[in-house]
C-alpha positions in Angstrom: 0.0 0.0 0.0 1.6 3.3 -1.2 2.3 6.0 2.0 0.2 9.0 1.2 2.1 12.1 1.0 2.2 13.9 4.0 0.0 17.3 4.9 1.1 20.9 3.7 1.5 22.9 6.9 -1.8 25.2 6.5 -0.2 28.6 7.2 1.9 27.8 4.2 -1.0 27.8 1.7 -1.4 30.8 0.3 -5.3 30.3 -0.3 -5.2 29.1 3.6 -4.1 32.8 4.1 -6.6 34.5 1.9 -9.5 32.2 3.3 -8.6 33.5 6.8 -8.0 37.4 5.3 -11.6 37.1 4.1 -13.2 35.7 7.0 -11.5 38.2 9.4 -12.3 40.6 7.7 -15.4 39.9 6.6 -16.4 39.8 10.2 -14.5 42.7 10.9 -17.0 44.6 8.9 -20.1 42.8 10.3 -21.1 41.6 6.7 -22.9 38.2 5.8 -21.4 36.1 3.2 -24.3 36.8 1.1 -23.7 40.7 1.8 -20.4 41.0 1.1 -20.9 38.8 -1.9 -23.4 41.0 -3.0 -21.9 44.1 -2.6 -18.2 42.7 -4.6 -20.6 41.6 -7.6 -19.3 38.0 -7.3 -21.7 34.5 -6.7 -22.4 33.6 -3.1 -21.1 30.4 -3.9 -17.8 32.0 -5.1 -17.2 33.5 -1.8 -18.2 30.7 0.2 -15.3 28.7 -1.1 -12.8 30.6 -1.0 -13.8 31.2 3.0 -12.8 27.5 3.0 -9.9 27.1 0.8 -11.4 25.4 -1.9 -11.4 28.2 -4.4 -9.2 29.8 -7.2 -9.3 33.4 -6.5 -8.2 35.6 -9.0 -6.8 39.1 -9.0 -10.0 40.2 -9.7 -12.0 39.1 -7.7 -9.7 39.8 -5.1 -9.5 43.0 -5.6 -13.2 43.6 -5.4 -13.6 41.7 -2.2 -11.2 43.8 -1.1 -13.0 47.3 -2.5 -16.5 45.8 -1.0 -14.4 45.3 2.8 -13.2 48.8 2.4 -9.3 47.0 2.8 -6.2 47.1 1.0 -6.0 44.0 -1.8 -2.6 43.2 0.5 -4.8 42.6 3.6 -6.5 40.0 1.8 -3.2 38.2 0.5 -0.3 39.1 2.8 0.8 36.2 5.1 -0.6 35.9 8.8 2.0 37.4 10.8 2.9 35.3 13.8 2.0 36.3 17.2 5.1 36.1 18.5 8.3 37.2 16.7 11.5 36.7 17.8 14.8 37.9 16.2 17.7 36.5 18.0 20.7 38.8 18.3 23.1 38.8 14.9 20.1 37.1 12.9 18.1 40.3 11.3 18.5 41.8 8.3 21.7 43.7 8.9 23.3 46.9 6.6 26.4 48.1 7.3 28.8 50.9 7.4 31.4 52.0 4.6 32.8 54.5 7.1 32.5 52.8 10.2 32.0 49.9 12.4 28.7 50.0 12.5 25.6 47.9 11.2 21.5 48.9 11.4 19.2 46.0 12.0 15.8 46.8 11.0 13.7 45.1 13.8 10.1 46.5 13.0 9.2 49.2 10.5 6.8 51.6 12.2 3.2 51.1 10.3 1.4 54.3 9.3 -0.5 56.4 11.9 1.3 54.4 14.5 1.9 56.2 18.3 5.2 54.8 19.9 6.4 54.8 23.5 10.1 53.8 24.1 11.1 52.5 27.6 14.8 51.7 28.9 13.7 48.8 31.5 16.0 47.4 34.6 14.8 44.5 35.9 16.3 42.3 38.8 15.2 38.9 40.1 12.4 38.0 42.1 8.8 38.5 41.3 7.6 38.8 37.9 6.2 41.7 36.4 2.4 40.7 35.4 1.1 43.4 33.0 -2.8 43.8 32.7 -4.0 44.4 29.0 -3.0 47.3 27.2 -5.6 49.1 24.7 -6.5 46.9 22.3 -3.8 47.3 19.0 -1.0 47.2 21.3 2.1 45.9 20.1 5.0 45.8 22.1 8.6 45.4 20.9 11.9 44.7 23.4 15.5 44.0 23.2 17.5 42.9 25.7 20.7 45.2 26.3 22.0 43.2 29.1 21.0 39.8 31.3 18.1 37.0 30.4 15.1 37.8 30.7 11.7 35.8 30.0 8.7 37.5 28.4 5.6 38.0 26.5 2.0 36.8 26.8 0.7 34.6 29.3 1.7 31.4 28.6 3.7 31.7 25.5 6.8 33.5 27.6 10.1 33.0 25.9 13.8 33.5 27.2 15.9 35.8 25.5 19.2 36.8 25.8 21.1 40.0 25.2 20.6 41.4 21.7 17.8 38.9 21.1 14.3 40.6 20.2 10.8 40.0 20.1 7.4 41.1 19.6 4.1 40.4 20.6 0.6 41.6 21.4 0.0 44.1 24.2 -3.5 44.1 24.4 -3.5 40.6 26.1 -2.0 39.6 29.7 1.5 39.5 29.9 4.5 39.5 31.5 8.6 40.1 31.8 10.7 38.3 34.4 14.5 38.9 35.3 16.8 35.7 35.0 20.2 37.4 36.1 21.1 40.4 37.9 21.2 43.3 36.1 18.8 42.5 33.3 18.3 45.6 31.1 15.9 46.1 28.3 14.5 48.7 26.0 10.7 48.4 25.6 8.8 50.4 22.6 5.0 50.1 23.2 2.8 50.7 20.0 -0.4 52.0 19.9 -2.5 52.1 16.6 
């Protein structure tokens, strides 16, 4: 009996992502699928599969889901972004100097109409820091200057090291905790 070939990972397929795109935003807008079909001049039954993955979208038709949802065609095609990043120190996208030793890594690119808040953080051992919720949107972004410290939402905490950075959601419960003495940390909170 011939092994069947194994699963493609889901948040691989691009139609996975576009499926998802549509149905968040779909619901984002408070639309039934015969709504929003109706309003992007396409069948019902057009819509309905590619809300499971079992269509063949075209630009087109894309583009005028994307008009009727009042979103950019890239919010219906543009990979999920994970909810936790993490760049480990030396391993982002570095350019460097002609005229000096120096190199910029480009951590995150600031979104349009973002609002920033940059924090310089010292953090010792001994009780955790638990952070309630921030407004919903919130993004925070941290690098670790010196020490280990372990953070990010409840549950999904991960230890980082000095140079190492990471991102995750801010409007959810969260928290940082000091692993050596003299843990330092710069801490820029996004608000959209």
């Amino acid at each position: 009996m011939p092994t069947p070939p194994p699963p493609a990972t889901p948040s691989r397929l691009p139609l996975d992502w576009i499926s998802a795109s549509l149905r968040r935003e779909r619901a984002r807008a408070g639309l039934s699928l015969s709504e929003l079909a109706k309003r992007a001049g396409i069948a019902k039954s057009t819509l309905s599969q590619l809300e499971a993955a079992s269509g063949n979208p075209s630009v087109e038709t894309l583009w005028a889901l994307g008009v009727a949802l009042d979103v950019p065609f890239s919010a219906l095609v543009e990979p999920p972004a994970p909810a936790v990043q993490v760049i480990r120190s030396g391993d982002g996208p570095s350019v460097h100097s002609e005229r000096a030793d120096y190199a910029a890594t480009l951590l995150s690119a600031s979104p349009p109409g973002a609002r920033r808040d940059i924090y310089h953080l010292r953090m010792e051992p001994g009780a955790p820091r638990e952070s309630d919720p921030h407004i919903p949107g919130s993004v925070e972004h941290l690098v670790v200057s010196t020490g280990r410290l372990a953070a990010g939402p409840q549950g999904e905490a991960v230890e980082l090291g000095p140079g190492d950075y990471m991102s995750y959601r801010g409007d959810v419960p969260h928290r940082y905790e000091a692993l050596a003495p003299g843990t330092t940390f710069v801490l820029v909170m996004q608000h959209v």
